[in-house]
SELUM-462246 format. One record per residue (C-alpha): residue number from 1; residue in one letter; x, y, z. Coordinates in steps of 0.1 Angstrom, whole numbers, plus 5000, padded with zeros to 4 digits. Layout:
N
<site><nr>NUM</nr><rest>A</rest><px>X</px><py>Y</py><pz>Z</pz></site>
...
***
This chain:
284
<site><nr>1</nr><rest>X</rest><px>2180</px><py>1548</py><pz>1497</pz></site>
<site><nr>2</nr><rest>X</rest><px>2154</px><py>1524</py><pz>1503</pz></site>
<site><nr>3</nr><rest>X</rest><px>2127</px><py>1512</py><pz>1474</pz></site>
<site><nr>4</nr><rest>X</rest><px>2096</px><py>1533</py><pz>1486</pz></site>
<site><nr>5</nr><rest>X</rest><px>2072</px><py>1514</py><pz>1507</pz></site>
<site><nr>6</nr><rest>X</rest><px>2036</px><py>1535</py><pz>1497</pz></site>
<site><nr>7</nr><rest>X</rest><px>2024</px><py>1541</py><pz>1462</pz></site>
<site><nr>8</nr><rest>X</rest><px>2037</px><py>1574</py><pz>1443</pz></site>
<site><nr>9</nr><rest>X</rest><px>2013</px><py>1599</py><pz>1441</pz></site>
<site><nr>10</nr><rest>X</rest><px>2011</px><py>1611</py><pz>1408</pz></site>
<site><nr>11</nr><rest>X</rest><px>1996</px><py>1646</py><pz>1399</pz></site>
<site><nr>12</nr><rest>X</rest><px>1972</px><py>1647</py><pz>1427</pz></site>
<site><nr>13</nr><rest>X</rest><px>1936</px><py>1648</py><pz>1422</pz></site>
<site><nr>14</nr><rest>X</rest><px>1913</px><py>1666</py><pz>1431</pz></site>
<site><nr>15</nr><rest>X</rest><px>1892</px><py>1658</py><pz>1468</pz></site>
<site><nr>16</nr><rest>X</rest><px>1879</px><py>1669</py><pz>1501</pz></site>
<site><nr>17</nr><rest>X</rest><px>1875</px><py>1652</py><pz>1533</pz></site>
<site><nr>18</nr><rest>X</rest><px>1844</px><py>1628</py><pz>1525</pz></site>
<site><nr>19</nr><rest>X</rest><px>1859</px><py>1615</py><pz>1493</pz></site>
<site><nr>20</nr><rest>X</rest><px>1892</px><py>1599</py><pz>1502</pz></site>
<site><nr>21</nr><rest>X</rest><px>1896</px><py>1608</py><pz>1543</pz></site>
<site><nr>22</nr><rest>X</rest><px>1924</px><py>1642</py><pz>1530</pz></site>
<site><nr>23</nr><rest>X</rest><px>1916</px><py>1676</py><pz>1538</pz></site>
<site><nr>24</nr><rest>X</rest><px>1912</px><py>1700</py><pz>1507</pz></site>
<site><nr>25</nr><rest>X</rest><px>1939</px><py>1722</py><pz>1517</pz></site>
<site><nr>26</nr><rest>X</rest><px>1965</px><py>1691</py><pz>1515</pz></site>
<site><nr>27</nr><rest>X</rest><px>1949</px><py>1682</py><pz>1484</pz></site>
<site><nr>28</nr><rest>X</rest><px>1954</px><py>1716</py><pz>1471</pz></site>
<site><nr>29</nr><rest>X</rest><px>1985</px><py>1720</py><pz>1482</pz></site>
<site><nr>30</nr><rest>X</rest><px>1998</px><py>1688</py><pz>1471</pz></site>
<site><nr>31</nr><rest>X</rest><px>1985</px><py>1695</py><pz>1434</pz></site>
<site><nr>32</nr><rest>X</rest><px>2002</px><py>1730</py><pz>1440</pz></site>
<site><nr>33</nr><rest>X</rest><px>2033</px><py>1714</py><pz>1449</pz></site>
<site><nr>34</nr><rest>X</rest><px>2032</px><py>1692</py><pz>1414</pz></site>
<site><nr>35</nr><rest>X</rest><px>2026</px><py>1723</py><pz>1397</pz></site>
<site><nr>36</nr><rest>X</rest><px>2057</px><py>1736</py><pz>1412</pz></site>
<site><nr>37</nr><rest>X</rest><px>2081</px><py>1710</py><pz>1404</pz></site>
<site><nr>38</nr><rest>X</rest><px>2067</px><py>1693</py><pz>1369</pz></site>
<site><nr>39</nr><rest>X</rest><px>2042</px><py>1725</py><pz>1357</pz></site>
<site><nr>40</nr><rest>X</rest><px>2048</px><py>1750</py><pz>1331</pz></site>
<site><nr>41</nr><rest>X</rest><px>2075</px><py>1766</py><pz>1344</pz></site>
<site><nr>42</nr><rest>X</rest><px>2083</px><py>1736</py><pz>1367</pz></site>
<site><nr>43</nr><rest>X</rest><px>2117</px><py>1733</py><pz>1381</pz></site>
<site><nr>44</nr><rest>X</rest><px>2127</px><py>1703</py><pz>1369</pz></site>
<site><nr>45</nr><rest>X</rest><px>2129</px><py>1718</py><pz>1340</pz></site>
<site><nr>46</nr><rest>X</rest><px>2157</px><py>1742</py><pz>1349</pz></site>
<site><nr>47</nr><rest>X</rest><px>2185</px><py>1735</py><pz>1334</pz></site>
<site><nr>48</nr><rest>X</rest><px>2210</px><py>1761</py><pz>1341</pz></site>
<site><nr>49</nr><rest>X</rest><px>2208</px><py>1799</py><pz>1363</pz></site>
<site><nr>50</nr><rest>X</rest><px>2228</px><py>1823</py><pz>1377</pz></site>
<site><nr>51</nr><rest>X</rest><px>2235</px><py>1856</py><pz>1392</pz></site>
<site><nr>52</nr><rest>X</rest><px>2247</px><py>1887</py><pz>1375</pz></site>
<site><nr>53</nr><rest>X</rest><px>2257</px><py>1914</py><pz>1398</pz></site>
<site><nr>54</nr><rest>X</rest><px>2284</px><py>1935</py><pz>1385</pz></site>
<site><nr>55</nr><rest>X</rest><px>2303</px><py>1943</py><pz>1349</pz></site>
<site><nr>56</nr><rest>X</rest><px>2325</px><py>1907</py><pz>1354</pz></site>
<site><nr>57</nr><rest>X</rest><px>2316</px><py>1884</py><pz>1322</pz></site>
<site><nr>58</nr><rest>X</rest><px>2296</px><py>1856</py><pz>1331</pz></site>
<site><nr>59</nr><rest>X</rest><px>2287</px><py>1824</py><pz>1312</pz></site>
<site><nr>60</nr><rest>X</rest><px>2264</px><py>1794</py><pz>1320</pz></site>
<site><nr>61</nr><rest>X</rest><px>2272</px><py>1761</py><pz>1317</pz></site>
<site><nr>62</nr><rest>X</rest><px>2255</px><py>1752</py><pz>1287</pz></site>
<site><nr>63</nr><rest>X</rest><px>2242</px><py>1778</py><pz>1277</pz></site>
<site><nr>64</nr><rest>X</rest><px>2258</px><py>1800</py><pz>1249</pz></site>
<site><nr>65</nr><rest>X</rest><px>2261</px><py>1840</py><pz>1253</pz></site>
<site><nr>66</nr><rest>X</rest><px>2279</px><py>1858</py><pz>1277</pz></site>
<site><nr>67</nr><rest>X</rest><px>2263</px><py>1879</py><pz>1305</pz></site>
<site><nr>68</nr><rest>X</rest><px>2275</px><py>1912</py><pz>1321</pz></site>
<site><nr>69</nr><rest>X</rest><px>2260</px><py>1946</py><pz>1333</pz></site>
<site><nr>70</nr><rest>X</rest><px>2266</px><py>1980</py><pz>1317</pz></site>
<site><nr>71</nr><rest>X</rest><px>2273</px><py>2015</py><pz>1333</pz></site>
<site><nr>72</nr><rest>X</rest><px>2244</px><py>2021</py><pz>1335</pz></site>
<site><nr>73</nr><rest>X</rest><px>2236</px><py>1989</py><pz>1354</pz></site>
<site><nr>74</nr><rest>X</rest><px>2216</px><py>1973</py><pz>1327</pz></site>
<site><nr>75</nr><rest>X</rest><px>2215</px><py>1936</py><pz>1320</pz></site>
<site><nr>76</nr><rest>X</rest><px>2236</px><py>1924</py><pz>1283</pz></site>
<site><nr>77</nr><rest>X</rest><px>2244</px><py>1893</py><pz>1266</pz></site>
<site><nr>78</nr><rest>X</rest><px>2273</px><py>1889</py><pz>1241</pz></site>
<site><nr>79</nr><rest>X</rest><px>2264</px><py>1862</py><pz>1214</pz></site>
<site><nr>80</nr><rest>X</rest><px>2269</px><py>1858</py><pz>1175</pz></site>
<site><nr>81</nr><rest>X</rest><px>2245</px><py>1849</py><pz>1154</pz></site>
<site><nr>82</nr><rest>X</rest><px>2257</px><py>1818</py><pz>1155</pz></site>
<site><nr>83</nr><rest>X</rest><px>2252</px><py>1813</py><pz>1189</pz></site>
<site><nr>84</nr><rest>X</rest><px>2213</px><py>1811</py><pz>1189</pz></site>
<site><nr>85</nr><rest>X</rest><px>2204</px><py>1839</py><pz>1213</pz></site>
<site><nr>86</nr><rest>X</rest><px>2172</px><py>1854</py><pz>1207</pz></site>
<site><nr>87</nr><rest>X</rest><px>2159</px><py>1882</py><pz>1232</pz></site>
<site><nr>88</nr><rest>X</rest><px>2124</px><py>1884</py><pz>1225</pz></site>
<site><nr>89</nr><rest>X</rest><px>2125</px><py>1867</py><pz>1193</pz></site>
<site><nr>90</nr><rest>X</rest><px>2158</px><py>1887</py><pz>1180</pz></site>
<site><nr>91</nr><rest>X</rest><px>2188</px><py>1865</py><pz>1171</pz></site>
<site><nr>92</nr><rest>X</rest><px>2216</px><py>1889</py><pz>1192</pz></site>
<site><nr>93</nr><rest>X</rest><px>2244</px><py>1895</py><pz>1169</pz></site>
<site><nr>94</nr><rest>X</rest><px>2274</px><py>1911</py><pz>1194</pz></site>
<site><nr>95</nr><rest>X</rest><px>2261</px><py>1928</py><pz>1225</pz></site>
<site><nr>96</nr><rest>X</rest><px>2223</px><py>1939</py><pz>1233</pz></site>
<site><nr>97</nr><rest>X</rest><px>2205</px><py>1947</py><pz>1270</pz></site>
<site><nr>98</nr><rest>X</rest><px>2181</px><py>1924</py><pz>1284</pz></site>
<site><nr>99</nr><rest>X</rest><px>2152</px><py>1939</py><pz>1296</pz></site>
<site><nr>100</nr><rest>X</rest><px>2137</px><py>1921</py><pz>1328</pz></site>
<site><nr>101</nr><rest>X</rest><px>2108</px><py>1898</py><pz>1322</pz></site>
<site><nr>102</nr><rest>X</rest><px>2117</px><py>1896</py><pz>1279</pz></site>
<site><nr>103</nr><rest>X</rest><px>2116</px><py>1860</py><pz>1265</pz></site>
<site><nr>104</nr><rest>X</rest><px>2152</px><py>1846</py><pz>1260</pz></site>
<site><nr>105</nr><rest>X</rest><px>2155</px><py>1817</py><pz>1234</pz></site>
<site><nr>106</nr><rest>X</rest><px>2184</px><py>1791</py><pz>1233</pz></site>
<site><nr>107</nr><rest>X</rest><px>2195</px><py>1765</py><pz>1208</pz></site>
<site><nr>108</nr><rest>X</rest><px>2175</px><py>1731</py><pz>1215</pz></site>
<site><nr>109</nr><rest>X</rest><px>2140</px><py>1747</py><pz>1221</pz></site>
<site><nr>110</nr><rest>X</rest><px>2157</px><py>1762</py><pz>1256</pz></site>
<site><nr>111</nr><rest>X</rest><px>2142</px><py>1791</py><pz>1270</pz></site>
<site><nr>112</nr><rest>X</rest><px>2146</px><py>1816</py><pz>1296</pz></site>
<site><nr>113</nr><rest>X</rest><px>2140</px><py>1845</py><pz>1314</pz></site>
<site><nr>114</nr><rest>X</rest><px>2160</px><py>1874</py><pz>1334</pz></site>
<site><nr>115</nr><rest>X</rest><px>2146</px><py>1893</py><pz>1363</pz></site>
<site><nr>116</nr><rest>X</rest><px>2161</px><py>1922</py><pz>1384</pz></site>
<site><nr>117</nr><rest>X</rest><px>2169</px><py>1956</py><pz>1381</pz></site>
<site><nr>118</nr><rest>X</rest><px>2199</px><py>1984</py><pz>1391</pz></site>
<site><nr>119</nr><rest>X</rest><px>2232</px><py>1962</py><pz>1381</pz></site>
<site><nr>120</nr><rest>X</rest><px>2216</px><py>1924</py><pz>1400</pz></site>
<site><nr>121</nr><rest>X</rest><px>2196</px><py>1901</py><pz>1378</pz></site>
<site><nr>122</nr><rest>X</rest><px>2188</px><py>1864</py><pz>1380</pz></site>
<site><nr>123</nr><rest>X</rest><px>2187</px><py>1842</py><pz>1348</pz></site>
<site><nr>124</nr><rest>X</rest><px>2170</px><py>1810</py><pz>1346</pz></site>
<site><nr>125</nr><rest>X</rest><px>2173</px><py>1785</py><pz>1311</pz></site>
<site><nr>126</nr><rest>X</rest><px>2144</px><py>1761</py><pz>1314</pz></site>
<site><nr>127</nr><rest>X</rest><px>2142</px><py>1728</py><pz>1289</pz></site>
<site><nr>128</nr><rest>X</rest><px>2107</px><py>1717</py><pz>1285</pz></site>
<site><nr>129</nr><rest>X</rest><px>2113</px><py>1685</py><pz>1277</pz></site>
<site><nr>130</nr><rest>X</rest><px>2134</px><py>1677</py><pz>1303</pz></site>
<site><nr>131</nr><rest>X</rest><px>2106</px><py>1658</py><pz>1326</pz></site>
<site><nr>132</nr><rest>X</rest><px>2096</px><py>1641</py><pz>1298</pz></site>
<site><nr>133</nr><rest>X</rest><px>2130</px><py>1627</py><pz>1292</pz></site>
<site><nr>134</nr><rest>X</rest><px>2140</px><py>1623</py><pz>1328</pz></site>
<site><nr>135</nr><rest>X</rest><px>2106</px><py>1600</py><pz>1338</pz></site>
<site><nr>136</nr><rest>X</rest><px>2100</px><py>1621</py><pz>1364</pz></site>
<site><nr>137</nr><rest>X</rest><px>2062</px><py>1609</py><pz>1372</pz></site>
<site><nr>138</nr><rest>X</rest><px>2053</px><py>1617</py><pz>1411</pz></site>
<site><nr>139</nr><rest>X</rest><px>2066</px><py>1623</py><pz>1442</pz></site>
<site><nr>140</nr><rest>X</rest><px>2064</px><py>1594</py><pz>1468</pz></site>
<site><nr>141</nr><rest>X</rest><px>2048</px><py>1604</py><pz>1502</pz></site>
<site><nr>142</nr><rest>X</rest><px>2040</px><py>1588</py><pz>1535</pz></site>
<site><nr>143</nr><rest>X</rest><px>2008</px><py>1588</py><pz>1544</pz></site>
<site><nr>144</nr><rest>X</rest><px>1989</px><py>1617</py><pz>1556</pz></site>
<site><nr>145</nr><rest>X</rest><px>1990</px><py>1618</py><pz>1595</pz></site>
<site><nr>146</nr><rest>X</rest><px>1971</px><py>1647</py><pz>1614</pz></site>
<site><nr>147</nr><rest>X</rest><px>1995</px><py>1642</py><pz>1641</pz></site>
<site><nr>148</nr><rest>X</rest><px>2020</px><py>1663</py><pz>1624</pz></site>
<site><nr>149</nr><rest>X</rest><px>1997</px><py>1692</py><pz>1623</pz></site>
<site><nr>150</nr><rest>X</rest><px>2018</px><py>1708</py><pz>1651</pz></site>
<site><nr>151</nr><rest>X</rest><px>2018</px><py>1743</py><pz>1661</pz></site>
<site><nr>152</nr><rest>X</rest><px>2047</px><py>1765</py><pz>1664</pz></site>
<site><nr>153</nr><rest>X</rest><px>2060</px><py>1804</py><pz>1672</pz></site>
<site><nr>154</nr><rest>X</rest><px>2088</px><py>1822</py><pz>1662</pz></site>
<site><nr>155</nr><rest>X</rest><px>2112</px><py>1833</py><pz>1685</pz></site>
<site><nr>156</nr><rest>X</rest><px>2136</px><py>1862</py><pz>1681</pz></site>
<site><nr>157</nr><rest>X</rest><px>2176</px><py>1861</py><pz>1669</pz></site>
<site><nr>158</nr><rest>X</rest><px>2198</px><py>1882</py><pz>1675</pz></site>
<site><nr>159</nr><rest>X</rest><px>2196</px><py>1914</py><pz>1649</pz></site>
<site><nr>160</nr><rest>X</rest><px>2213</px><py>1897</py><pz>1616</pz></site>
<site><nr>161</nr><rest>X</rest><px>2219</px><py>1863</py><pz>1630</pz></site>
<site><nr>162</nr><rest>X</rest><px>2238</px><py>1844</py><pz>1603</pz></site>
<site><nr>163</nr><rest>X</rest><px>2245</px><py>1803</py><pz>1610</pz></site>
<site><nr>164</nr><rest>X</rest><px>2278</px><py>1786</py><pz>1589</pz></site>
<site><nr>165</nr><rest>X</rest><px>2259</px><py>1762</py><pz>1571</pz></site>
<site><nr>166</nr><rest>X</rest><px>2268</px><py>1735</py><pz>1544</pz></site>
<site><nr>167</nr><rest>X</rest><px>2258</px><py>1742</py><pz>1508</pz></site>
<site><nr>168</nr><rest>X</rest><px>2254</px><py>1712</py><pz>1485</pz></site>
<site><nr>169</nr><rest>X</rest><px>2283</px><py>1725</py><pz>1454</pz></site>
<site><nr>170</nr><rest>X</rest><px>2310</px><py>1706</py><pz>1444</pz></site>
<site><nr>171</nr><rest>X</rest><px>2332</px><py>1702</py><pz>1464</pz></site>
<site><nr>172</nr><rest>X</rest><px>2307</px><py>1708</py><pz>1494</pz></site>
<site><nr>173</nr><rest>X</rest><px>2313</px><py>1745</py><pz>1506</pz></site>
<site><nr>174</nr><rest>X</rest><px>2298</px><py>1761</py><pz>1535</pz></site>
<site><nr>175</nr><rest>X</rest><px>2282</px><py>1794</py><pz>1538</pz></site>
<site><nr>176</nr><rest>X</rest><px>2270</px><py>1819</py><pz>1564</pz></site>
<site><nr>177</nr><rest>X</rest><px>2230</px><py>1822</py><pz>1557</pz></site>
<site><nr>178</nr><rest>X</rest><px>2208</px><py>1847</py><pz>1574</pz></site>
<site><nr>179</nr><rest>X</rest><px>2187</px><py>1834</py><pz>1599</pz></site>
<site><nr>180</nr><rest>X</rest><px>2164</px><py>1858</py><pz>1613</pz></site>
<site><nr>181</nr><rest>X</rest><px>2144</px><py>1838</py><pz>1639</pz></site>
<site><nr>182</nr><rest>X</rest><px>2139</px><py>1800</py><pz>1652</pz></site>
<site><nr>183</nr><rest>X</rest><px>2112</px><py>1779</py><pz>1655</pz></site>
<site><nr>184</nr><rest>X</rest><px>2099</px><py>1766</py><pz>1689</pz></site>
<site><nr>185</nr><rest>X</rest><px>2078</px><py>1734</py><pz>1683</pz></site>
<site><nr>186</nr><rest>X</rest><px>2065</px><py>1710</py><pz>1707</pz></site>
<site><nr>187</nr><rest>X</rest><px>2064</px><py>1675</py><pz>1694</pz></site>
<site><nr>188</nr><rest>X</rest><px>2052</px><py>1647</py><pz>1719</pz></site>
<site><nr>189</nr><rest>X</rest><px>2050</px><py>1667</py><pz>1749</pz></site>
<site><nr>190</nr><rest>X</rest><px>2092</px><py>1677</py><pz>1746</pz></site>
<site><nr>191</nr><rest>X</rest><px>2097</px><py>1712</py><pz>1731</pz></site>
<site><nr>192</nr><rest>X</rest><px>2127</px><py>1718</py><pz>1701</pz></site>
<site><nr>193</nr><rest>X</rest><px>2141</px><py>1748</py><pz>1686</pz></site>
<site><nr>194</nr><rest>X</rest><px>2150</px><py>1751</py><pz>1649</pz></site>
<site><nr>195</nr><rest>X</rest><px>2170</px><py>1779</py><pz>1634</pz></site>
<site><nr>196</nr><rest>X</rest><px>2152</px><py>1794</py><pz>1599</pz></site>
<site><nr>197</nr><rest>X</rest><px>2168</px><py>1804</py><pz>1571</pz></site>
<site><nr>198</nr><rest>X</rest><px>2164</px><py>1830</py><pz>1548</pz></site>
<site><nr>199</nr><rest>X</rest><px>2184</px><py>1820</py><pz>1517</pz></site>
<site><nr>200</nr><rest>X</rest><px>2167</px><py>1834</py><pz>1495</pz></site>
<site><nr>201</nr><rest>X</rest><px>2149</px><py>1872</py><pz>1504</pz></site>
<site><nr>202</nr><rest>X</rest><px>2112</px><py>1867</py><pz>1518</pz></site>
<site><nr>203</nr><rest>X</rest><px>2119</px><py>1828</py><pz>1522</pz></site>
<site><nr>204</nr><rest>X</rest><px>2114</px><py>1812</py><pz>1554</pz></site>
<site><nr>205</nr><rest>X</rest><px>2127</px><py>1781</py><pz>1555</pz></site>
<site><nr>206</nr><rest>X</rest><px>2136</px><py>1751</py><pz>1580</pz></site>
<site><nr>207</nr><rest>X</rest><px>2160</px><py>1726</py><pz>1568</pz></site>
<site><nr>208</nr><rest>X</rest><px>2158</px><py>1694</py><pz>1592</pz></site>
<site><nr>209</nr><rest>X</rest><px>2172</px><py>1658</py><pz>1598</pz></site>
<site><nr>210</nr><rest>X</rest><px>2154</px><py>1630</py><pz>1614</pz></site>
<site><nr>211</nr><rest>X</rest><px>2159</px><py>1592</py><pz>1618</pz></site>
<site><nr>212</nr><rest>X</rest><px>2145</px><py>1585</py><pz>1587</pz></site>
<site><nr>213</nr><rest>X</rest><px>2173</px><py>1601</py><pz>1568</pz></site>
<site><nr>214</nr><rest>X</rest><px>2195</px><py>1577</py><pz>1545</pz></site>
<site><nr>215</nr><rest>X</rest><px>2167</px><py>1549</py><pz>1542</pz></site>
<site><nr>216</nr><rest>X</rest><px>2131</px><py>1561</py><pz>1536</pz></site>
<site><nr>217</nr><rest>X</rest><px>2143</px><py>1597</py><pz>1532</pz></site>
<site><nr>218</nr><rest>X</rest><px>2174</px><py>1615</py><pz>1520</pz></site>
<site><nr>219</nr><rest>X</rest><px>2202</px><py>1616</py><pz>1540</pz></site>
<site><nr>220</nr><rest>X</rest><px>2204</px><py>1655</py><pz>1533</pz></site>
<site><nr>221</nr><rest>X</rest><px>2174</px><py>1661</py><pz>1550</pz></site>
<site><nr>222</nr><rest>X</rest><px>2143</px><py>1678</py><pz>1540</pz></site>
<site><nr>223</nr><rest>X</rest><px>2126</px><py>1709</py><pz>1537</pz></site>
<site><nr>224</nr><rest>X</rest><px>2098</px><py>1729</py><pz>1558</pz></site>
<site><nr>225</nr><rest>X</rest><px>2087</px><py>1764</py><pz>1538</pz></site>
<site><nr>226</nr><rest>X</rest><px>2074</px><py>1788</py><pz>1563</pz></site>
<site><nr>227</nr><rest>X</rest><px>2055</px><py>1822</py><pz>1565</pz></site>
<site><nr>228</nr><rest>X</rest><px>2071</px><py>1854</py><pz>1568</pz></site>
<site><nr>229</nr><rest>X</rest><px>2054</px><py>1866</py><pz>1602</pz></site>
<site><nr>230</nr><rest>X</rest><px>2072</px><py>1888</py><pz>1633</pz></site>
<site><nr>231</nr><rest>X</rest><px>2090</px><py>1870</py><pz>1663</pz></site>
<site><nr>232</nr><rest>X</rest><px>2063</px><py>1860</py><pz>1688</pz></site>
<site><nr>233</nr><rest>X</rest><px>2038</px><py>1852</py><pz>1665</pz></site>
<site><nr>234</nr><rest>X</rest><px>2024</px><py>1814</py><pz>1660</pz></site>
<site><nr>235</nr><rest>X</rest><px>2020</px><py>1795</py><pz>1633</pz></site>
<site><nr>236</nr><rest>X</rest><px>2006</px><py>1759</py><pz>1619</pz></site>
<site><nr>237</nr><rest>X</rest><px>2037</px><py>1739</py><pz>1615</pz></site>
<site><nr>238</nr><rest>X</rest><px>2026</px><py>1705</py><pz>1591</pz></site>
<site><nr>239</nr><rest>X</rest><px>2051</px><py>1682</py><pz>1586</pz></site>
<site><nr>240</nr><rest>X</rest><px>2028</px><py>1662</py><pz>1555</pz></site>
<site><nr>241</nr><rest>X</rest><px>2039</px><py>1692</py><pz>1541</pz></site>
<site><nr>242</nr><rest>X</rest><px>2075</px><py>1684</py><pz>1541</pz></site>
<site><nr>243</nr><rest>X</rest><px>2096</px><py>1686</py><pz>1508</pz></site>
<site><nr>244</nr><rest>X</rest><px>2127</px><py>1673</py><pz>1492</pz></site>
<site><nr>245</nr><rest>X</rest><px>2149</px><py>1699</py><pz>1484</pz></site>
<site><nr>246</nr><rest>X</rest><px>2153</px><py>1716</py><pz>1449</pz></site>
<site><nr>247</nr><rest>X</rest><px>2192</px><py>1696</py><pz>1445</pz></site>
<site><nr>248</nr><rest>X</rest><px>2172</px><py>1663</py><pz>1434</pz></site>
<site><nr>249</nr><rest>X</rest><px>2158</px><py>1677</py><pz>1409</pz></site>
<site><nr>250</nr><rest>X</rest><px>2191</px><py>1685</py><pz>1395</pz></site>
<site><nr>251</nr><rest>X</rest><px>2223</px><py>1689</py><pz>1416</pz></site>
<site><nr>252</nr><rest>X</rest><px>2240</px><py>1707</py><pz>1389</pz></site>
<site><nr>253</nr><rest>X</rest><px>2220</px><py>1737</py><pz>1392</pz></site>
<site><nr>254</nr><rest>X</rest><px>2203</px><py>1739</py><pz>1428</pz></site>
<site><nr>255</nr><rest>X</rest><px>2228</px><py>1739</py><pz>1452</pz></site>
<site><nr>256</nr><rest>X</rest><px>2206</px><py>1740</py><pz>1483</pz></site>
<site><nr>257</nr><rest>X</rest><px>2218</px><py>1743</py><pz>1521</pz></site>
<site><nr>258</nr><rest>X</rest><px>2220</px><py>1714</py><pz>1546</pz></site>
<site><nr>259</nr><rest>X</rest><px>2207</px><py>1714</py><pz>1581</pz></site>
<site><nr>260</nr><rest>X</rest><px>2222</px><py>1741</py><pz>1605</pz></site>
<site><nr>261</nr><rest>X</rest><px>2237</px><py>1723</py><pz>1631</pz></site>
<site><nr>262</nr><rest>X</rest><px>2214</px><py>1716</py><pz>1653</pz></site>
<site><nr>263</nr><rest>X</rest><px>2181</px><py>1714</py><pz>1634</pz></site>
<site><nr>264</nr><rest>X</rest><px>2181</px><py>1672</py><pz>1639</pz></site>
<site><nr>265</nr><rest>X</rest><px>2150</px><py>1660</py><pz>1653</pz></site>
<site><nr>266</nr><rest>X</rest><px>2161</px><py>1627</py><pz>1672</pz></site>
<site><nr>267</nr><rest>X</rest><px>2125</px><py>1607</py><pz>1661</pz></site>
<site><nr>268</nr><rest>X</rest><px>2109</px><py>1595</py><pz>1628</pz></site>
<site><nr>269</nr><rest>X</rest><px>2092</px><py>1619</py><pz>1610</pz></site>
<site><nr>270</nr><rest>X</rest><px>2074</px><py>1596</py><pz>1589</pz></site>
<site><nr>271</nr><rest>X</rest><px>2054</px><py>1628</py><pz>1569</pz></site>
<site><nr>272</nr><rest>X</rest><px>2057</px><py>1640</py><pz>1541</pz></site>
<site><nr>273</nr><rest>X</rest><px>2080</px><py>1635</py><pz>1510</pz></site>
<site><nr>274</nr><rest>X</rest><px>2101</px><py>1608</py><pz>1507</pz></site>
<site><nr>275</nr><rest>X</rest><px>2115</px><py>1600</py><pz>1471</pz></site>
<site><nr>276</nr><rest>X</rest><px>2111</px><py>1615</py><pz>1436</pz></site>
<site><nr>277</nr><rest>X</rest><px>2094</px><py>1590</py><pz>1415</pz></site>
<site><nr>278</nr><rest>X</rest><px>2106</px><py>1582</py><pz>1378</pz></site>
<site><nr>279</nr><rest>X</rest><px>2091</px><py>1566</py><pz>1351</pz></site>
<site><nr>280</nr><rest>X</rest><px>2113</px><py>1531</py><pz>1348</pz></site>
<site><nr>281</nr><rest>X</rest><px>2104</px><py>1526</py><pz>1309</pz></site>
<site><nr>282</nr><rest>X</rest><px>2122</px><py>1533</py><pz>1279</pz></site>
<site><nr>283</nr><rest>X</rest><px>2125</px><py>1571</py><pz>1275</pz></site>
<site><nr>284</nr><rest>X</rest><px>2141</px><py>1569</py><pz>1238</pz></site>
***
């Protein structure tokens, strides 16, 4: 991909419309977005997660213990001492339950949490010092253009609509992914539909393409995150807001969706993300 033609942005600061010609609410949002990726419970710090759903054994890459349900639908992990599982602070010696939301510690300062309930639970291993060690320092934008302040509506699918879409594992797979409604947008006077996915429950999302793909943006595509409102209704649609998807900030773990086929915009969409910014010093 192409060396990034604008500055990174770096953490974004705080402003309003007189200070530096931004609205607030792309301010805020853009420090929000930091937040999401680098913050506290950032993730690019995720390292490894997973789904447990039934009383199969499963394991993490890289990540010792080994995960199941009970009969009574319960989360458990398997681990010796050895191991270095601690579920809320207690080294698990053979097989305890995870309650949802407890603290989960893991050998090299690795920690997690589990969430769910009645036999279907997500884990997530976070390393804190994986920004640190990666570089990761911004996000590279273009520059904020009001022109893509568009507005859109949501028009009806058919009742459980699912769309074959690609899914970024290795090998490449493809998956069918709920799409409850599409888009309508009107962008320079010509009007375009885009289906919206639902991967993930109470998610709206629109996955796109554009002709910047594969030089000032990725050639996967990027991401629009979208309310959760009822076919018909109408909705600000800001492409500034645009996002790389979650696989950059590690492939091994987020293994996003592509664009449903037809979701290409034939123009340049020159808002919004472009490139993950890193650090080029030493990191030892």
């Amino acid at each position: 991909m192409a060396t990034p033609q604008t500055p990174p942005v770096e953490k974004p600061a705080a402003g309003d419309d007189d200070s530096n010609g931004l609205p607030a609410e792309y301010e805020a949002w853009r420090r929000g977005r930091w937040e999401e990726v680098a913050g506290a419970n950032g993730k690019a710090k995720v390292v490894a997660n997973g789904r447990i759903t039934d009383r199969d054994t499963h394991t993490l890459p890289g990540v010792p213990g080994r995960w199941s349900t009970s009969a009574s639908g319960a989360l458990t992990v398997t681990a010796d001492a050895a191991d270095g599982v601690a579920v809320d602070g207690t080294t698990v010696e053979g097989t305890v339950e995870v309650p949802s939301g407890c603290s989960l510690g893991f050998p090299d300062d690795m920690v997690g949490f589990a969430g769910g309930a009645d036999g279907s639970y997500g884990l997530v291993v976070m390393d804190h010092g994986a920004v640190e060690r990666s570089g990761l320092s911004g996000i590279d934008t273009f520059p904020y253009d009001p022109s893509w302040v568009l507005e859109g509506r949501y028009r009806a699918a058919p009742d459980g609509r699912r769309i074959e879409v690609g899914r970024l594992t290795r090998p490449r797979s493809t998956e069918a992914i709920l799409a409850p409604v599409d888009l309508v947008v009107t962008i320079k006077g010509t009007e375009y539909v885009l289906a919206v996915l639902e991967d993930m429950p109470g998610q709206r999302l629109v996955v796109f393409t554009d002709e910047t793909n594969g030089t000032e943006t990725p050639e996967i595509g990027r991401w629009l995150v979208l309310p959760l409102l009822e076919p018909g209704s109408t909705l600000t649609v800001d492409a500034n807001r645009a996002t790389l998807s979650h696989h950059h900030l590690n492939p091994d773990v987020f293994v996003c969706p592509l664009a449903p086929p037809g979701n290409h915009l034939p123009m340049r969409v020159e808002a919004g993300e472009r490139a993950l910014v890193h650090d080029t010093t030493d990191q030892t």
